[in-house]
C-alpha positions as CSV (number, residue, x, y, z in Angstrom):
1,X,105.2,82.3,102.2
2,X,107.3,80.9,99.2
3,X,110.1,83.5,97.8
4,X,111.1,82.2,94.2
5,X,113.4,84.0,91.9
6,X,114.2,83.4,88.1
7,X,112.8,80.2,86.6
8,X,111.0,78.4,89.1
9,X,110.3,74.7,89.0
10,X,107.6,73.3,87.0
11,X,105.8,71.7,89.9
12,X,104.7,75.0,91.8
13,X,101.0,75.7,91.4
14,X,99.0,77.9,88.9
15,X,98.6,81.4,90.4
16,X,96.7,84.7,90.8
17,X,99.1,87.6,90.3
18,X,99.7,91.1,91.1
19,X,102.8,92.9,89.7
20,X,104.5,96.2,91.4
21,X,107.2,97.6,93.0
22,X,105.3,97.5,96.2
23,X,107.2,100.0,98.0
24,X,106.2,100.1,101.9
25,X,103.5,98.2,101.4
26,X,100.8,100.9,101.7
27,X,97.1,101.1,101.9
28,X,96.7,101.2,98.1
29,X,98.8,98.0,97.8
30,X,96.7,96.7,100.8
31,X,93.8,97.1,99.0
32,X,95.3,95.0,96.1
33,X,96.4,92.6,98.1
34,X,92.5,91.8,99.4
35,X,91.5,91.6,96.0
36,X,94.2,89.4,94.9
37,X,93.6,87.1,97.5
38,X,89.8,86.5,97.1
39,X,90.6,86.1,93.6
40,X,93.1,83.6,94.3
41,X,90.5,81.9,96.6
42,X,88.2,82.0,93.8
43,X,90.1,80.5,91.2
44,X,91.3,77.6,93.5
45,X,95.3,79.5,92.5
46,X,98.5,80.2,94.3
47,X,98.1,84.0,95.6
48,X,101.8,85.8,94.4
49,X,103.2,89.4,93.8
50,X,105.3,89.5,91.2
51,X,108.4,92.4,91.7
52,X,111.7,93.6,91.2
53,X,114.9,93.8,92.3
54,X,116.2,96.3,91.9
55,X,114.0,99.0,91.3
56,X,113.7,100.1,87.8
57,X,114.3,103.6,88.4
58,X,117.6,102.1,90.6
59,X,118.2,100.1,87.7
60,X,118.0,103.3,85.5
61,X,119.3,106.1,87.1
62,X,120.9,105.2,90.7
63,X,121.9,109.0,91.6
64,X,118.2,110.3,91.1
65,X,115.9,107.1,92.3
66,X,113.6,107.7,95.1
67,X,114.6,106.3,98.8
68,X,113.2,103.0,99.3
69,X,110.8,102.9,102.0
70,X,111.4,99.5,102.6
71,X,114.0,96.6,102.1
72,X,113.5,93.7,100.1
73,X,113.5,91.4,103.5
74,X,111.3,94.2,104.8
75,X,108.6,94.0,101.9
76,X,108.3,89.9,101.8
77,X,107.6,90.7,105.6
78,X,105.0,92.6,105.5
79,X,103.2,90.8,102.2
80,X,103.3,87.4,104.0
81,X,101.6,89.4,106.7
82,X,98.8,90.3,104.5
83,X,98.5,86.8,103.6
84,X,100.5,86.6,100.0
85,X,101.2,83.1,99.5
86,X,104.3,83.6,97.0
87,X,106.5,86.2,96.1
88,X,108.4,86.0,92.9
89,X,111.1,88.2,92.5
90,X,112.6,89.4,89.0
91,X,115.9,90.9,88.8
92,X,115.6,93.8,86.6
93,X,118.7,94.0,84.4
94,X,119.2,95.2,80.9
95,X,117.4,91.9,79.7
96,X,114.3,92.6,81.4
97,X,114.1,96.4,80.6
98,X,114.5,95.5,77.0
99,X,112.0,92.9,77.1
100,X,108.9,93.6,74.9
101,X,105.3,93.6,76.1
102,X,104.4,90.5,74.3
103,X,107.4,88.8,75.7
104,X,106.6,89.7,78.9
105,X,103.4,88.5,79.2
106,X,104.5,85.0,77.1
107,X,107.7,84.7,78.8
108,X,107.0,85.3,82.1
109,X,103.6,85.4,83.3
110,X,102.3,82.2,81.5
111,X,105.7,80.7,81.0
112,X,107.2,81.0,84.4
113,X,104.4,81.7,86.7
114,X,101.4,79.9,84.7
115,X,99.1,83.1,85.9
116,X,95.2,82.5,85.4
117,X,94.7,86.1,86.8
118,X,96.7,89.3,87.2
119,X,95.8,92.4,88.8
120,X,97.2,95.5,88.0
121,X,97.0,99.4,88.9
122,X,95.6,101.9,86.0
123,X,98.9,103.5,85.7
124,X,100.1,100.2,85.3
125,X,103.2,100.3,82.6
126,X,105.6,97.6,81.7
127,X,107.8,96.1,78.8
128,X,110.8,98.1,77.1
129,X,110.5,101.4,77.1
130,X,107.2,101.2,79.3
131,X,105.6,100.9,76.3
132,X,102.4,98.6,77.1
133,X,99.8,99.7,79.7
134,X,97.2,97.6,81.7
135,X,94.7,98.3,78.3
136,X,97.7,96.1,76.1
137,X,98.3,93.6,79.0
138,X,94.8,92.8,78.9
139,X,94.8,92.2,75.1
140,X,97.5,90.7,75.3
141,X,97.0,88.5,78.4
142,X,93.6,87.2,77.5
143,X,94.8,85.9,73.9
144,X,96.6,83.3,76.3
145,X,93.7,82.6,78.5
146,X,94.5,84.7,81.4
147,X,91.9,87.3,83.1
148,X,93.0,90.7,84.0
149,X,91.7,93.4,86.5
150,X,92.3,97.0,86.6
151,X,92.7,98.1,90.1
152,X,91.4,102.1,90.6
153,X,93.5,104.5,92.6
154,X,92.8,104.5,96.7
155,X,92.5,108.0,98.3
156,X,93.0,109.1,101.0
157,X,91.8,112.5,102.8
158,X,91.4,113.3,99.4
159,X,94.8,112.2,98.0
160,X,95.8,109.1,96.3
161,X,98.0,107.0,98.7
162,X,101.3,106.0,97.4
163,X,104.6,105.1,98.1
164,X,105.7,108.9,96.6
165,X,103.3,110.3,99.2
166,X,104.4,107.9,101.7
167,X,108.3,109.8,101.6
168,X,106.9,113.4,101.1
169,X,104.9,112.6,104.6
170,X,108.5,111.6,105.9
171,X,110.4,113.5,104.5
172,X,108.2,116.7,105.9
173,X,108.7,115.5,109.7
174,X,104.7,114.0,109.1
175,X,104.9,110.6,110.6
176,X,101.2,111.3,111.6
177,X,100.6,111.3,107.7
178,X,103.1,108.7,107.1
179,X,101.2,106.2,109.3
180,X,98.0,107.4,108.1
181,X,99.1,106.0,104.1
182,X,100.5,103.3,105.7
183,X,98.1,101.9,108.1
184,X,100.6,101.5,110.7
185,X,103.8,103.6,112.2
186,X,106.5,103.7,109.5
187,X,109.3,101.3,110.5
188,X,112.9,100.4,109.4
189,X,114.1,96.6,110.5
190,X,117.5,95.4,110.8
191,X,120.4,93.2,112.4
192,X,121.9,95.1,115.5
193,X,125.7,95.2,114.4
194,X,128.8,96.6,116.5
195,X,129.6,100.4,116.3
196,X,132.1,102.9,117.9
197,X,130.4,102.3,121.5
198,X,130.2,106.2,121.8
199,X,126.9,106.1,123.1
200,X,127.8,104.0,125.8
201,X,130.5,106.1,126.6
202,X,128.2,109.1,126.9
203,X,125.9,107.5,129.3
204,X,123.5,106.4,126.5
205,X,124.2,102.3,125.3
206,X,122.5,102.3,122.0
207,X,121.8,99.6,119.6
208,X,122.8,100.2,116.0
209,X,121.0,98.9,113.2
210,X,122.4,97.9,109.9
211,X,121.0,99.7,107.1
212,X,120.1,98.2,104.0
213,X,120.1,101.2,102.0
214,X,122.6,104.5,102.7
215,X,119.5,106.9,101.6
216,X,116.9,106.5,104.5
217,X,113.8,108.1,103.5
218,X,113.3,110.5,107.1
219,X,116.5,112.0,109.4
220,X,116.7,113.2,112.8
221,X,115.8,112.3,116.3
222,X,112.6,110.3,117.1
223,X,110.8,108.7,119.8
224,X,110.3,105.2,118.7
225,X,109.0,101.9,119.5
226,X,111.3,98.8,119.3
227,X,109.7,95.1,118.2
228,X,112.3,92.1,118.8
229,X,114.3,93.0,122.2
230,X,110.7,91.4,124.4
231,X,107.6,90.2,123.9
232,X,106.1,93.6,124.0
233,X,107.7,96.5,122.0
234,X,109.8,98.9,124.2
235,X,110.0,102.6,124.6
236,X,113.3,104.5,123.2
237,X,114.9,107.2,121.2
238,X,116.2,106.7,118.1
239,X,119.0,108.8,116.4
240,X,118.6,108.3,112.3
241,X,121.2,110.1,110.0
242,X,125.3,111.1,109.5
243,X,126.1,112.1,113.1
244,X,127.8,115.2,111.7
245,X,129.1,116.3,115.2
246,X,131.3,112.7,115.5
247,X,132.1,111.8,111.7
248,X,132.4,113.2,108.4
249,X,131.4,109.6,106.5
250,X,128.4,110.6,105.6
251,X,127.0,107.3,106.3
252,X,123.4,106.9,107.2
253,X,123.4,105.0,110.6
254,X,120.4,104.6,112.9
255,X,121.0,104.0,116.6
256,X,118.4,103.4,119.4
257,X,118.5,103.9,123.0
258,X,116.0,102.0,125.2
259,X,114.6,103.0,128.1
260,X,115.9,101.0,131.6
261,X,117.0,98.2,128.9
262,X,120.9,97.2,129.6
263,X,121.1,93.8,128.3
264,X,123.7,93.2,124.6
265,X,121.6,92.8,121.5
266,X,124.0,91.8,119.0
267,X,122.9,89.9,115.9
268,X,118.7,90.4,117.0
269,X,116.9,91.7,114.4
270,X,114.7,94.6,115.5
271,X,112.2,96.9,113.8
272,X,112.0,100.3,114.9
273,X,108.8,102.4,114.1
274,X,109.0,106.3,114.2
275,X,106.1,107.5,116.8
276,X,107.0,111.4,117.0
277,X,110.0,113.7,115.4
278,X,111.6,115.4,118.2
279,X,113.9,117.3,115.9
280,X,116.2,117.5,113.4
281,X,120.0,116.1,113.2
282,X,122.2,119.0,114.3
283,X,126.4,119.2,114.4
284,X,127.6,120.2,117.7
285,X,131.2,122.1,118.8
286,X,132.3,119.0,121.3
287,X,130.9,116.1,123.0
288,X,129.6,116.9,126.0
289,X,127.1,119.2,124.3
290,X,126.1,116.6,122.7
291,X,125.8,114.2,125.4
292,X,123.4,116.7,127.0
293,X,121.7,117.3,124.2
294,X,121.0,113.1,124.1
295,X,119.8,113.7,127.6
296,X,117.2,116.3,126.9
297,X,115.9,114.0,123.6
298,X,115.5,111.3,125.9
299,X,113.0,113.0,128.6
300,X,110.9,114.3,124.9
301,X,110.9,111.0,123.8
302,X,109.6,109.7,127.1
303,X,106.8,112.7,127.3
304,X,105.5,112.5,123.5
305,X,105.0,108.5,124.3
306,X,103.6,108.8,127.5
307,X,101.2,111.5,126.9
308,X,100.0,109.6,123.1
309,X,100.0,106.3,124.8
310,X,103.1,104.6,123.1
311,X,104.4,103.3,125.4
């Protein structure tokens, strides 16, 4: 898969387009992505997502922006796995937001992508102020030669699937629901870094992941799979949140324990996916408590993967 940013070079090919946030990658943006790619096939074009960095609403208003479910490197991964050919990433500044519609679709998809067909959801909004919608991009669009689709919501159980419903699941302890909107366990990747070794000194060596983001969209104590240490994933517990009982940071850290697993993993970049909430994060008055508390989380972990088969 190609990344671009900016202006790319003249040479790259014409493509078929899909613009969005993209946000975990869901079943409703899966559903995009098939239709963008036999479109693509169809039209003998470059299959690319078009989205931003930051998010808008990050851009906009930092304090109140949703969590991300997923990390730039985290989204690229899991388009190229549905087959996206390029990803072209705009950097959403006070330039862009104050682009108008007419720009947009000049400037950027004709200009700088040479789109021949773009797909787009029907809440689909874009240009300053969010003032055009996928009926003005299609006006707009086809006075310079390129088609556009409207794609319809995807349900699910009778709600539409999207990266909003995606954190309420999460955020509620539902990783059942979570995984059901996702198509697949929700999972956070990231470069095992050095921390304060107190696990190890507890009797529990973990593994701490760096976070690309300090708001994680789910907290607590989970039993987890782990992708990256072997060639099959292994069995653990995983510890996502502030550690209230050892720090008063208030840094989001996620460490993971794995089962019978003692070898150094420093600088391998994992991905953990959440299987089962075991509880949530809880301060307590010294460390041993806590230590046996860590013990007690691991034997759940190890029952709620045996007895679903996670392990």
């Amino acid at each position: 898969m190609l990344l671009t940013h900016g202006a790319p070079g003249a040479a790259l090919p014409a493509v078929a387009a899909t613009i969005g946030n993209f946000d975990g990658v869901h079943l409703g943006h899966q559903a995009m992505l098939g239709r963008l790619g036999a479109a693509a096939r169809a039209r003998h074009a470059a299959s690319c997502v078009l989205t931003f960095e930051p998010h808008p609403r990050e851009f906009f208003s930092p304090a109140s922006a949703p969590t991300r479910l997923s990390s730039l490197r985290e989204k690229c991964a899991l388009l190229d796995a549905h087959g996206v050919e390029r990803v072209h990433v705009l950097r959403f500044d006070r330039a862009l937001a104050a682009l108008a519609p007419d720009a947009f679709v000049r400037e950027i998809l004709v200009r700088a992508l040479k789109a021949r067909w773009v797909l787009v959801g029907e809440d689909f909004r874009f240009g300053a102020r969010r003032a055009g919608d996928a009926a003005l991009l299609r006006r707009l669009a086809e006075a310079q030669g390129v088609e556009v689709e409207t794609m319809p919501n995807v349900t699910h159980a009778g709600q539409r699937v999207s990266s909003s419903a995606v954190r309420r699941a999460l955020e509620s302890g539902d990783l059942a629901g979570a995984e059901a909107l996702l198509g697949r366990p929700y999972g956070i990747s990231g470069r095992v870094v050095h921390g304060d070794k107190l696990g190890r000194a507890l009797g529990f060596a973990t593994a701490n992941l760096q976070l690309r983001h300090n708001r994680p969209p789910l907290t607590g104590i989970y039993a987890v799979r782990v992708h990256g240490v072997a060639d099959t994933p292994l069995p653990g517990v995983a510890s996502l949140g502030v550690r209230p009982t050892v720090t008063a940071s208030g840094k989001a850290v996620l460490e993971v324990h794995l089962f019978d697993f003692s070898d150094e993993l420093y600088g391998r970049h994992l991905r953990v996916d959440f299987l089962h909430k075991i509880r949530d994060e809880e301060k307590y008055p010294d460390l041993e408590t806590l230590r046996a508390q860590i013990a007690r989380d691991c034997d759940a972990a190890r029952a709620l993967l045996t007895e679903s088969r996670h392990v």
